[in-house]
C-alpha positions, 0 to 999 in steps of 0.5 A: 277410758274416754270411750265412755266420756264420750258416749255421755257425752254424745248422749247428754248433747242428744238429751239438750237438743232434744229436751232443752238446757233448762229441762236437762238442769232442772233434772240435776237440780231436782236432786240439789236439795240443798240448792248448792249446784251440786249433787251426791252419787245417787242424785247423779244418777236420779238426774241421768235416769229423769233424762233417759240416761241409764248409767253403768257402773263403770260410767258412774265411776268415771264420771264421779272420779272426773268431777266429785269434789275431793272434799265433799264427793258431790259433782257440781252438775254445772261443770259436768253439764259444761264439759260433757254438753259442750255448753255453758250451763246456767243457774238451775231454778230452784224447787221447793219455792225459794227465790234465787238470791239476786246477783251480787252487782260488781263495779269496777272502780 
């Protein structure tokens, strides 16, 4: 049912516009503990609820059956930030006070 694709969605923009993209990633970043850009069931939650969002049973299956990884079941809150904000999300600052490996610099030889 997109229907409820929608309602996250319509909330999530709500919750961008409102809080600001950095505030709405360092949400799902706060349940990354291990800084990979994904997050388990539970932190999908967590992240949800830290931004007002309170998700159904059904909203939470639908969610994790459209972007857990078949591997690992994480959601790479990147892609779903993407998708359902209808933006492009960023890196998220990291907690616990490791600093962000710099990018790779890529040439073009």
């Amino acid at each position: 049912d997109d229907a409820a694709l929608d309602r996250l969605r319509a909330l999530l923009r709500g919750a961008l516009r409102d809080d600001g993209e950095t505030a709405v990633l360092d949400a799902f970043a706060r349940y990354d503990k291990k800084h990979k850009g994904d997050v388990d069931e539970d932190g999908l939650v967590r992240a949800f609820k830290r931004l007002g969002i309170a998700l159904s049973r059904f909203e939470l299956r639908k969610l994790h059956r459209a972007f857990a990884s078949r591997r690992s079941g994480r959601v790479k809150y990147h892609d779903l930030l993407a998708t359902l904000g209808a933006r492009r999300a960023k890196s998220p600052r990291r907690h616990g006070g490791g600093k962000s490996p710099s990018p790779k610099r890529r040439h073009d030889w």
